[in-house]
N, C-alpha and C positions, 0 to 999 in steps of 0.2 A: 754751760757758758753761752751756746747760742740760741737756748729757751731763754734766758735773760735779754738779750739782745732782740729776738724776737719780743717780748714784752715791753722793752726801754719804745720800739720802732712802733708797736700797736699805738701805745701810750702819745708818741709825738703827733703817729697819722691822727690819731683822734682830736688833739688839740688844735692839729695844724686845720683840721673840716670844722671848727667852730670859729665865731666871733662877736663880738660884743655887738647887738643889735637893738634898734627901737621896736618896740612889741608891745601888743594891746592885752593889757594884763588879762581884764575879762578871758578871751580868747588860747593867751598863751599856757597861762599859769594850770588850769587844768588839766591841757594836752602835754605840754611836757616836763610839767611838776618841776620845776629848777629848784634848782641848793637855795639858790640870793638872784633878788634882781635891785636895783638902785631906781627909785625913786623919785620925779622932781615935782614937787605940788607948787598949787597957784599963790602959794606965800615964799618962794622959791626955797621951801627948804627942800634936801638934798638927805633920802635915807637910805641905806643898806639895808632890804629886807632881807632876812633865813627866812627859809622853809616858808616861803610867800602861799598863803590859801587865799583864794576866792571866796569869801561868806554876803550872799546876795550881792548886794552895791558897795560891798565896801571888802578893801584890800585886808587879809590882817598878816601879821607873822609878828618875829623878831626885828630888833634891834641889832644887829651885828657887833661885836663885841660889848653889850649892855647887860644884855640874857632879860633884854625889858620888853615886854607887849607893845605892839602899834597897833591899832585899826586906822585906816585913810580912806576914807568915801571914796570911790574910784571918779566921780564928776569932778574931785578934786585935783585928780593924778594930770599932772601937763605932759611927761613925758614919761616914760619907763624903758630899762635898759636892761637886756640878761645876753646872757652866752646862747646862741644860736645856733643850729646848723647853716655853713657858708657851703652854695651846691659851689660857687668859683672856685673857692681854695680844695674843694675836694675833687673837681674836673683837674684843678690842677696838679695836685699829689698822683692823682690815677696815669695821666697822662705821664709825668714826670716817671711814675715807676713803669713803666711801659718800654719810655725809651730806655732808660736804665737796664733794663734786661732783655731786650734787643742787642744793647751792643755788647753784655753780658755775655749771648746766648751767642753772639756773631762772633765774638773775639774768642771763646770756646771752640767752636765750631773749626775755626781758623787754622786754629792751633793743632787740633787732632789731622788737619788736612794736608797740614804743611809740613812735609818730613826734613825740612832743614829751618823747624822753628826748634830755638830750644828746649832743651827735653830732658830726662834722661838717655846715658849715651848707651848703647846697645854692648851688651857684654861680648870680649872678645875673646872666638874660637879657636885663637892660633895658639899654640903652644907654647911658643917664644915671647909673646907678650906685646908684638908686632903686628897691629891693626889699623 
């Protein structure tokens, strides 16, 4: 059960360090291979590429839900969007789990130090039942 729960929390840290970003296809698309990135060319259409490759000057992949070939001139591309690594939101998760286990590790600490925190209660040696 808490290999699951370590997996569910790997799963969210990783989505919560990414975010949707403007990227230069040329550039991106070879260093970090993405699933899909979306597309906006100078005739303003608007495409979901899969599996986007780089073949010289021109973008090619899928069509997302089509299973249809695109090629788009990259001179033609006005903007382009994929999932990113965010260093913000990942400074922030790290920092975030930081103090989280700080006051984890304090309110732990506390507890073993403070013999009138509750606990369990110390078994008793009287005979009578009188402790």
């Amino acid at each position: 059960m808490a290999t699951r729960g370590l997996a569910v929390g790997l799963v969210l840290a990783g989505a919560a360090c990414t975010s949707i970003q403007r990227i230069q296809p040329a550039q991106f698309i070879p260093q970090r291979r993405p699933e899909s990135i979306m597309v906006w060319t100078a005739d303003s259409d608007v495409t979901n590429v899969v599996k986007p490759q780089i073949d010289g000057d021109t973008l090619r992949g899928t069509v997302a839900g089509l299973q249809e070939r695109v090629a788009i001139p990259l001179k033609d591309i006005v903007t382009a969007t994929a999932k990113a690594p965010d260093g913000t939101k990942t400074a922030i998760l790290v920092a975030g789990g930081a103090v989280v286990g700080g006051f984890v590790a304090y309110f732990l600490t506390q507890q073993k130090n403070n013999p009138t925190a509750p606990g369990p209660s110390p078994m008793c040696a009287d005979p009578d039942g009188v402790c």
